[in-house]
Backbone as CSV, one residue per row, in Angstrom:
resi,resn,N_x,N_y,N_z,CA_x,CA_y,CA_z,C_x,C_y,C_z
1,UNK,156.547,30.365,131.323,156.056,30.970,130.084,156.200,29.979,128.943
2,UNK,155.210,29.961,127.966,155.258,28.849,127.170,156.067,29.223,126.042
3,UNK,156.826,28.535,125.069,157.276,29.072,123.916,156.107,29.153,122.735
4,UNK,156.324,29.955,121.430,155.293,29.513,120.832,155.892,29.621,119.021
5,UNK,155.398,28.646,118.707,156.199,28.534,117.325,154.853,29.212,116.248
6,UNK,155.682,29.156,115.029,154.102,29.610,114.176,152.895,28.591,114.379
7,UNK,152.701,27.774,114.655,151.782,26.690,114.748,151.652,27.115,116.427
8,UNK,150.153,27.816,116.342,150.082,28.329,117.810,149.167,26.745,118.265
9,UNK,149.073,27.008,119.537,148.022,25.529,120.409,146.592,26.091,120.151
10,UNK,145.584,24.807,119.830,144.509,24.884,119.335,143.790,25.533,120.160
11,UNK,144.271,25.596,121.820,143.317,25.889,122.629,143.517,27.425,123.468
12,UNK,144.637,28.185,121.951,145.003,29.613,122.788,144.656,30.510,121.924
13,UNK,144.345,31.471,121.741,143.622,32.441,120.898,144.062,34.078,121.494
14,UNK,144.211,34.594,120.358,144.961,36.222,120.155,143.914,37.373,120.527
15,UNK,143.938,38.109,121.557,142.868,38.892,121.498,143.459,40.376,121.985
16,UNK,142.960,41.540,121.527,143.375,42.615,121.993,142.722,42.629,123.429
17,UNK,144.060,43.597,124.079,143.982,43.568,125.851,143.580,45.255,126.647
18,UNK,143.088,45.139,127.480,142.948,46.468,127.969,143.323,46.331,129.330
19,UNK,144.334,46.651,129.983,144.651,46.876,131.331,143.428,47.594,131.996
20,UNK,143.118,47.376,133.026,141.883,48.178,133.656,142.553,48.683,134.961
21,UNK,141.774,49.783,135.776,142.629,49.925,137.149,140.930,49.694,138.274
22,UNK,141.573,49.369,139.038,140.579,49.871,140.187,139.212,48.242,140.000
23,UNK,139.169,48.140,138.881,137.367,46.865,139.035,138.213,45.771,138.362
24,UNK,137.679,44.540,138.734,138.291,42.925,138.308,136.334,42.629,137.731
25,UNK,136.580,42.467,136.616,135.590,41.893,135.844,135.169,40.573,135.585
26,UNK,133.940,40.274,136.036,133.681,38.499,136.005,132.786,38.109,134.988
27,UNK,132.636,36.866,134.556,132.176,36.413,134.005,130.111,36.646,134.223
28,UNK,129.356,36.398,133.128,128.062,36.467,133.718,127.832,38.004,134.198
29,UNK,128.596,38.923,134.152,128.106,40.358,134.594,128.572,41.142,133.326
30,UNK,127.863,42.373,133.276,128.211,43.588,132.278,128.342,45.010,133.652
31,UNK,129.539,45.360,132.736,130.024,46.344,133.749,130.469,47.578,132.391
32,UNK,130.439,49.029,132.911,130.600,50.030,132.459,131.722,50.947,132.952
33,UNK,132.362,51.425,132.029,134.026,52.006,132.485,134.244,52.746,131.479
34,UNK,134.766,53.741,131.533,135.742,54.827,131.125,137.216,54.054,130.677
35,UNK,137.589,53.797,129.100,138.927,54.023,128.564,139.584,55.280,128.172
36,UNK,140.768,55.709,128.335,141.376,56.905,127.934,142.529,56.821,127.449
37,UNK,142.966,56.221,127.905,144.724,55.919,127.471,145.022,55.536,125.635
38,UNK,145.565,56.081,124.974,145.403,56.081,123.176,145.744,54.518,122.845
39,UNK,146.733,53.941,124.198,146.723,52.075,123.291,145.582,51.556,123.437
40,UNK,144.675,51.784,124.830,144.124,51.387,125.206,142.515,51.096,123.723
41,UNK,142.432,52.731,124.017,141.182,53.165,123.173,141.528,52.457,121.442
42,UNK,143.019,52.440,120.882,143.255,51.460,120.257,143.068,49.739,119.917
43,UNK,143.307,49.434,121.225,142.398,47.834,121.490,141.052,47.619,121.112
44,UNK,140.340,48.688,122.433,139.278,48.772,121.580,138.395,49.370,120.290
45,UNK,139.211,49.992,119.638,138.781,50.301,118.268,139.442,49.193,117.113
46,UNK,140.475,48.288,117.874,140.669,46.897,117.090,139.424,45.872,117.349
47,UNK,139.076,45.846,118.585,137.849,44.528,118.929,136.816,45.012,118.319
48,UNK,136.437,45.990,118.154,135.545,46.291,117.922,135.176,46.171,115.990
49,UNK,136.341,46.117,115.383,136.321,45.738,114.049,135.874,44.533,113.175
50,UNK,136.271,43.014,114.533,135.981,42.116,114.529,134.708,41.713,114.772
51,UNK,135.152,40.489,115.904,133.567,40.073,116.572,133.065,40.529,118.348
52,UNK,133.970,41.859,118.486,133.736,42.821,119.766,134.350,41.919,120.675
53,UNK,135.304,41.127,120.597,135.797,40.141,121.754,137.378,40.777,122.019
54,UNK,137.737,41.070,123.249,138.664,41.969,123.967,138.487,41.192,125.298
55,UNK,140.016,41.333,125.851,140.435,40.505,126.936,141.040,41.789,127.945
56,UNK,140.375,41.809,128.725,140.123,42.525,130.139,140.663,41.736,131.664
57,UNK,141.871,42.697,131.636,142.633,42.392,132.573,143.005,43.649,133.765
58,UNK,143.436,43.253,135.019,143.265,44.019,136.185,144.825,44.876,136.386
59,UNK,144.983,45.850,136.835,146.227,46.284,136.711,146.751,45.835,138.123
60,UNK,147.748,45.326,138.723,148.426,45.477,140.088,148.680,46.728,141.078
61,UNK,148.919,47.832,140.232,148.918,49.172,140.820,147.978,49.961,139.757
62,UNK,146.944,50.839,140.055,145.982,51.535,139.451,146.662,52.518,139.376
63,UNK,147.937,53.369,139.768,148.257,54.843,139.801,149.048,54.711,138.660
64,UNK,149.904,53.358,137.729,150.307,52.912,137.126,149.582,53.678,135.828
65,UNK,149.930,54.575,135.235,149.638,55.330,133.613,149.863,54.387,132.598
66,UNK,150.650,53.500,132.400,151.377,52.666,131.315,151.979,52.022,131.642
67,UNK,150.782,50.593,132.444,151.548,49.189,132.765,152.391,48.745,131.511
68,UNK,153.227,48.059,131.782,153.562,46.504,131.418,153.013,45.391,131.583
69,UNK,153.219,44.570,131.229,152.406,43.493,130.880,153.052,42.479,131.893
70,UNK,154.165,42.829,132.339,154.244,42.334,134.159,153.503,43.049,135.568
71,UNK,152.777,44.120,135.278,152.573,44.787,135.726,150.543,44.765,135.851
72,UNK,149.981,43.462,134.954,148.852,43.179,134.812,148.657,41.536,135.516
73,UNK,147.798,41.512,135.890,147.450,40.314,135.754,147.471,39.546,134.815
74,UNK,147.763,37.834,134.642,147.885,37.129,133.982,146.359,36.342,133.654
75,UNK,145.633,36.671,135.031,144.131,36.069,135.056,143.184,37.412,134.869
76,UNK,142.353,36.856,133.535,141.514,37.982,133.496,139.772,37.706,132.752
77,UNK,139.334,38.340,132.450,138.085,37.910,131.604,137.855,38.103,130.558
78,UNK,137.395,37.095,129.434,137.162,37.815,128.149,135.645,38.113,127.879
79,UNK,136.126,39.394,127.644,134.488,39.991,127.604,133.831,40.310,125.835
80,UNK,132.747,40.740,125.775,132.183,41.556,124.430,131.571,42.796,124.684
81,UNK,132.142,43.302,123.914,131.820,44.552,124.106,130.090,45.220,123.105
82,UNK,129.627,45.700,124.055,128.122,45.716,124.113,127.627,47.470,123.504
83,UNK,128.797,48.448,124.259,128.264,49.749,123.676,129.466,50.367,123.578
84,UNK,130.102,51.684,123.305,130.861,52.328,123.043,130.732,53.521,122.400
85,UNK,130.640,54.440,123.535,130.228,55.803,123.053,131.221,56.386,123.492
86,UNK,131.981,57.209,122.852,132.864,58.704,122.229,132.725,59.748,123.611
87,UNK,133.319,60.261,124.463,132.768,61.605,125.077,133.559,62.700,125.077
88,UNK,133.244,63.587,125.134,133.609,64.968,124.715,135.338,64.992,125.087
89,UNK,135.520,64.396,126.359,137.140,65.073,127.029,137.851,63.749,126.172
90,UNK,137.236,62.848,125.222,138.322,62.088,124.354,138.446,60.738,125.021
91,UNK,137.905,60.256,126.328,137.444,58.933,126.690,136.406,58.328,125.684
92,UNK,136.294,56.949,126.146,135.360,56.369,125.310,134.599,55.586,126.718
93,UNK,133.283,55.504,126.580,132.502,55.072,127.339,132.038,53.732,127.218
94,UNK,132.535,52.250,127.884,132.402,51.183,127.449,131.498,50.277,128.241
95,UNK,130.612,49.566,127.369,129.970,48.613,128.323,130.027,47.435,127.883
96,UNK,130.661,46.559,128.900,130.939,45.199,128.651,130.313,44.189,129.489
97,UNK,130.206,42.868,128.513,129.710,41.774,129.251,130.851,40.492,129.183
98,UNK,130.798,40.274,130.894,131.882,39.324,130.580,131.558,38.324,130.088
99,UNK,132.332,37.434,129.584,131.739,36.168,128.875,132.569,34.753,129.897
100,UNK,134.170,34.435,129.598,134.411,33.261,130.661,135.748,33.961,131.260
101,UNK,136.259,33.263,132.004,137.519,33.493,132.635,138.634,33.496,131.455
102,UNK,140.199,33.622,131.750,141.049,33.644,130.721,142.192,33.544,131.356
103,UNK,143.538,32.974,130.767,144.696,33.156,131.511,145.693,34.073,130.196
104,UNK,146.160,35.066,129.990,146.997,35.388,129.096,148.710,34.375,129.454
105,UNK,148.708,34.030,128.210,150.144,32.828,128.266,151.288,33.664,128.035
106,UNK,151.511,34.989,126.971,151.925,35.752,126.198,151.174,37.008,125.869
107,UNK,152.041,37.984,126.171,151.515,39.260,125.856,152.489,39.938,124.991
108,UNK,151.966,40.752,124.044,153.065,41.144,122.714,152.191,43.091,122.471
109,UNK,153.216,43.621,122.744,153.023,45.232,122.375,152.936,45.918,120.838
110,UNK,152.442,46.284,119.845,152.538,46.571,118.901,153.498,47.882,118.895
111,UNK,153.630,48.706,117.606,154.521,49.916,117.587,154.228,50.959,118.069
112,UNK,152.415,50.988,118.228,151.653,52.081,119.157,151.400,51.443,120.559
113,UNK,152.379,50.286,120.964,151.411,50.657,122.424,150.383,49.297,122.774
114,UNK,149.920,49.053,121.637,148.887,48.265,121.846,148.906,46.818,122.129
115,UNK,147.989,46.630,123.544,148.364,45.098,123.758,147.833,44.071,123.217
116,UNK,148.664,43.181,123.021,147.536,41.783,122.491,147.934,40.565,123.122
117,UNK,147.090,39.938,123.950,147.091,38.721,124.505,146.680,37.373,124.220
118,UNK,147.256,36.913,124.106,147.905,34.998,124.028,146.922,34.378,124.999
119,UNK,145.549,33.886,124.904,144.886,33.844,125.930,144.595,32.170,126.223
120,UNK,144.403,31.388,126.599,143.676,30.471,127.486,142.618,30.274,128.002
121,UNK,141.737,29.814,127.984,140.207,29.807,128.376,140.607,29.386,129.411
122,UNK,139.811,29.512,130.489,139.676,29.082,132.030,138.242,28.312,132.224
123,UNK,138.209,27.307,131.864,136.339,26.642,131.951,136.594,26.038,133.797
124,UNK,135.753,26.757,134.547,135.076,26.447,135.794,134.310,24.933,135.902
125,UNK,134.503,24.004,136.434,134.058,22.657,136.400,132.859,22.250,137.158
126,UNK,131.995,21.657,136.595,130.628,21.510,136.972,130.526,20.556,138.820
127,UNK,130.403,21.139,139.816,130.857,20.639,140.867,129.335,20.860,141.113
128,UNK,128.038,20.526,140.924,126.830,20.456,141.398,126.316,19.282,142.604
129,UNK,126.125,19.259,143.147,126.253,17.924,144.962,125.829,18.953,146.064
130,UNK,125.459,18.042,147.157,124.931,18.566,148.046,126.098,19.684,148.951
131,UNK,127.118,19.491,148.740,128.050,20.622,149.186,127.793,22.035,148.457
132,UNK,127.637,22.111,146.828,127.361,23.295,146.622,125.799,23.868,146.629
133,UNK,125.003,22.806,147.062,123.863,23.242,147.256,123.821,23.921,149.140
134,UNK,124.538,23.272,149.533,124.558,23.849,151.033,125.299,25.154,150.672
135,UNK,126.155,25.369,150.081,126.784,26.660,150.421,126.041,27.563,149.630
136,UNK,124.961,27.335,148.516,124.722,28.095,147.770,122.843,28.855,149.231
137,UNK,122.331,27.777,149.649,121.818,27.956,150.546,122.527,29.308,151.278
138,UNK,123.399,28.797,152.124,124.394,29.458,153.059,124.468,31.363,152.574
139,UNK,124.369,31.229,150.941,124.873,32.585,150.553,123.463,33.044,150.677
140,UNK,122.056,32.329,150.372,120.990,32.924,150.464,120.722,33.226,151.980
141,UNK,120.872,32.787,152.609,120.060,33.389,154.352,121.244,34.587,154.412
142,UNK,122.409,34.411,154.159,123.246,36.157,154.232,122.805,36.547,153.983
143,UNK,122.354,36.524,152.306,121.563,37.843,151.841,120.415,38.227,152.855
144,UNK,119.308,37.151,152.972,117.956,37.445,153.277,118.365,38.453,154.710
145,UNK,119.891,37.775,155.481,119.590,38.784,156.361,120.553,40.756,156.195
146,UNK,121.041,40.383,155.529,121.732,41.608,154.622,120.230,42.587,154.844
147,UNK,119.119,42.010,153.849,118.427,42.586,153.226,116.990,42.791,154.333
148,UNK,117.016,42.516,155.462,116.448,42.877,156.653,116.533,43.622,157.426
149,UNK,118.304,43.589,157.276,118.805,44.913,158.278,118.924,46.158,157.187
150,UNK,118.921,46.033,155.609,119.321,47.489,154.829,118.057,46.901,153.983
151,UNK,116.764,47.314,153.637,115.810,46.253,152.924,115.810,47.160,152.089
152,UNK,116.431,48.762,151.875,116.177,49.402,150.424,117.899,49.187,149.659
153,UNK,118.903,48.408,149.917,119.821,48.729,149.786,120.532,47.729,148.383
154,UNK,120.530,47.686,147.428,120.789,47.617,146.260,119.647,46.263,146.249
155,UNK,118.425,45.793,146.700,117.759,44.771,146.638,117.988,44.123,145.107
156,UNK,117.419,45.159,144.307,118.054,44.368,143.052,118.611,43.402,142.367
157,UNK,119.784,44.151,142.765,121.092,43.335,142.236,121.344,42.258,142.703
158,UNK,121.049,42.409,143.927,121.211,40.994,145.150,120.502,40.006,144.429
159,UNK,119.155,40.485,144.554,117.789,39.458,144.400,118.228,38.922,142.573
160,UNK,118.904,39.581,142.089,119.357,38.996,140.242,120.428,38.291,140.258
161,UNK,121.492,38.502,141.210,122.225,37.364,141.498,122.331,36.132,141.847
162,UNK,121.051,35.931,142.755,120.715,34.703,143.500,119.524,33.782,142.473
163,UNK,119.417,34.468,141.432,118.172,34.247,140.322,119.389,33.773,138.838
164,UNK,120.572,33.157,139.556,121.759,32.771,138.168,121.084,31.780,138.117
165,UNK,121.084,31.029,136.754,120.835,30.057,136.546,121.785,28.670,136.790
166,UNK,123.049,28.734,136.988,124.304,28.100,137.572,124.844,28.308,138.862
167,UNK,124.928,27.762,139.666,126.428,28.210,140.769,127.631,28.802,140.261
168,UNK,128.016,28.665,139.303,129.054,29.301,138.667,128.279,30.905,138.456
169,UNK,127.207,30.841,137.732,126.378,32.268,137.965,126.674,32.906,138.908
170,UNK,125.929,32.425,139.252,125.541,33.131,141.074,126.836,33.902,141.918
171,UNK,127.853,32.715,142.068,128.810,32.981,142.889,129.857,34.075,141.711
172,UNK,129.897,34.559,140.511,130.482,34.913,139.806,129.577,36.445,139.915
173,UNK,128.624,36.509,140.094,127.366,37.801,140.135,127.696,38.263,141.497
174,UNK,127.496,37.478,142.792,128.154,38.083,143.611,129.080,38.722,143.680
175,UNK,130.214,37.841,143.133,131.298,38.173,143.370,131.644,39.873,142.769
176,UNK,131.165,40.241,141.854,131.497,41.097,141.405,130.679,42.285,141.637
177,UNK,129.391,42.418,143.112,128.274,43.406,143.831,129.542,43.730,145.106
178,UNK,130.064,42.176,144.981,130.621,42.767,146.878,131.683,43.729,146.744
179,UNK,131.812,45.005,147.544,132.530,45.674,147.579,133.766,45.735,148.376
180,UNK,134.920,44.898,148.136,135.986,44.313,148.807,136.912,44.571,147.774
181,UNK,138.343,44.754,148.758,139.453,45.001,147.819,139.576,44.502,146.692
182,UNK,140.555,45.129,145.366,140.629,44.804,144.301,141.296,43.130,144.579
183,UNK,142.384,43.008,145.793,143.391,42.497,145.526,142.412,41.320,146.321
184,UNK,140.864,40.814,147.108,140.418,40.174,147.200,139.577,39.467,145.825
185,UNK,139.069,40.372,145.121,138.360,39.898,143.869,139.131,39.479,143.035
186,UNK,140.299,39.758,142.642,141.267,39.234,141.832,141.233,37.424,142.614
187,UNK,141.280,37.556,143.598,141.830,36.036,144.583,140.268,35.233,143.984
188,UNK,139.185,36.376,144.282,138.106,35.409,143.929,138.128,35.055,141.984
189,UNK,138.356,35.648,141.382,138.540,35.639,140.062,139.177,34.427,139.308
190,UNK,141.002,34.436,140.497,141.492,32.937,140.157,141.108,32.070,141.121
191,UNK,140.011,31.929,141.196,139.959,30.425,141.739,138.551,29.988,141.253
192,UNK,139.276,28.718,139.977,138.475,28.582,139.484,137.112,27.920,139.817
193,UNK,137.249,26.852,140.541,136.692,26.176,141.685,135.316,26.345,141.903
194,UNK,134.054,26.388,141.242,132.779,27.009,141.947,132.581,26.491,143.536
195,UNK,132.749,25.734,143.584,132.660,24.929,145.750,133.477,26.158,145.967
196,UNK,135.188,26.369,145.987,135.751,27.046,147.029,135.322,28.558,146.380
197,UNK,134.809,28.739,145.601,134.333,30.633,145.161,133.055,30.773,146.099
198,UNK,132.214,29.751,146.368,131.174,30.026,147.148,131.418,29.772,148.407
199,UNK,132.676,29.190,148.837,133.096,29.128,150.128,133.840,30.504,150.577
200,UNK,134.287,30.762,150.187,134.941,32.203,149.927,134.244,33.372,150.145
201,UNK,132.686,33.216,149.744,131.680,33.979,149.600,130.838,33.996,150.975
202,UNK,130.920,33.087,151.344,130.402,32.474,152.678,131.367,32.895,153.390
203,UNK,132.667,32.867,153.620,133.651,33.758,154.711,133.658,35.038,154.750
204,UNK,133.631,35.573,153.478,133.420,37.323,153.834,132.681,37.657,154.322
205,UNK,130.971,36.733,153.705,129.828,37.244,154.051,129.190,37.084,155.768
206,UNK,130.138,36.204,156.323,130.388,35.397,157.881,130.939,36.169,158.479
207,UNK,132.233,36.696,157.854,132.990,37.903,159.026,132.675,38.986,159.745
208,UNK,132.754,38.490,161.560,131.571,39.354,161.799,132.170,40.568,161.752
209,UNK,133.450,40.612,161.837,133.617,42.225,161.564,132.983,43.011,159.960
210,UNK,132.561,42.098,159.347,132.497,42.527,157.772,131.125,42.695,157.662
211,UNK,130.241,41.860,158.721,128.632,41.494,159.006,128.166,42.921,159.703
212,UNK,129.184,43.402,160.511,128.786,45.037,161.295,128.569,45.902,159.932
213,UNK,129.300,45.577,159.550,129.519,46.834,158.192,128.873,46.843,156.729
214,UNK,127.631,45.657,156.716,127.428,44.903,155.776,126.859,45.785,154.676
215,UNK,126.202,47.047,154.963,126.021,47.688,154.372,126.735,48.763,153.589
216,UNK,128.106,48.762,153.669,129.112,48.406,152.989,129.729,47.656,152.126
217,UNK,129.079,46.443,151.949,129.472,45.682,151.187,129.468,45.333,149.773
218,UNK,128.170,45.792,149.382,127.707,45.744,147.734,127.362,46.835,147.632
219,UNK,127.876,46.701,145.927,127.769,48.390,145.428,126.746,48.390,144.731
């Protein structure tokens, strides 16, 4: 853990936090969720004052009512927040787009509850060569055959993923259709790596036990 004096590091920045349960949020995607919890809905009625920028992090146990901040991930995404509508039972209805990866260095609780994270940018490194062009290949014939054996089955999303304009895209859009444990997407989340995220992508999508079931796989 780093110390931090009043003179914070140029390259760490303060952002309100929202523990999430159950979805790991990536970069390059907008995703929609239910907040309820009063620190929570607090965070975001702080980001939202500013410039809608809130740092979205994964909980370790989802049955967890009122993590700690040992109790979250340290790797998470910083997103903007895109809509936020009010609903009747006192949730707020949020739609976010992630923007890059993040590491929280420091996390600090206010008197209500509310988290705020000490964050770190996570920049993914431009690894473009014939290795990530083979694997990025590799992820397209999965799909094509995904989408042969289930041809009405989220085509979409698939076909908008493979249409990223980056490998970092792409494998970050996937990553967040395939429907695999939390505690696998988190693994894909930290690693920043675009080669080993699309290698990664290529083993699930390879496993033939995972290949029987494939229609299972993206939500």
């Amino acid at each position: 853990m780093e110390e931090f004096s009043d003179q914070m590091p140029s390259d760490i920045q303060r952002f309100p936090m929202v523990p999430i349960r159950d979805v790991v949020i990536f970069p390059y995607t907008k995703v929609a969720f239910k907040i309820g919890r009063p620190s929570s809905v607090r965070a975001l009625e702080q980001a939202m004052t500013g410039e809608r920028n809130i740092f979205l992090a994964t909980q370790h146990d989802a049955t967890v009512d009122e993590p700690s901040a040992e109790q979250v991930y340290a790797v998470g995404t910083l997103g903007r927040i895109l809509q936020a509508q009010r609903q009747e039972n006192g949730q707020i209805k949020v739609v976010v787009e992630g923007r890059e990866r993040g590491q929280s260095m420091r996390v600090e609780q206010d008197d209500d509850g509310m988290f705020y994270a000490y964050v770190r940018k996570i920049t993914s490194t431009d690894e473009s060569g014939y290795r990530t062009d083979g694997l990025l290949q590799q992820i397209h014939t999965l799909v094509e055959q995904f989408l042969r054996v289930s041809p009405d089955a989220y085509t979409d999303a698939l076909h908008a993923s493979l249409r990223g304009i980056s490998a970092a895209q792409i494998a970050d859009s996937m990553c967040s259709h395939l429907r695999i444990s939390v505690e696998e997407k988190q693994d894909l989340l930290e690693t920043v790596s675009v080669q080993e995220r699309l290698q990664k992508l290529v083993d699930i999508l390879e496993c033939p036990i995972r290949f029987d079931l494939i229609s299972h796989l993206f939500n």
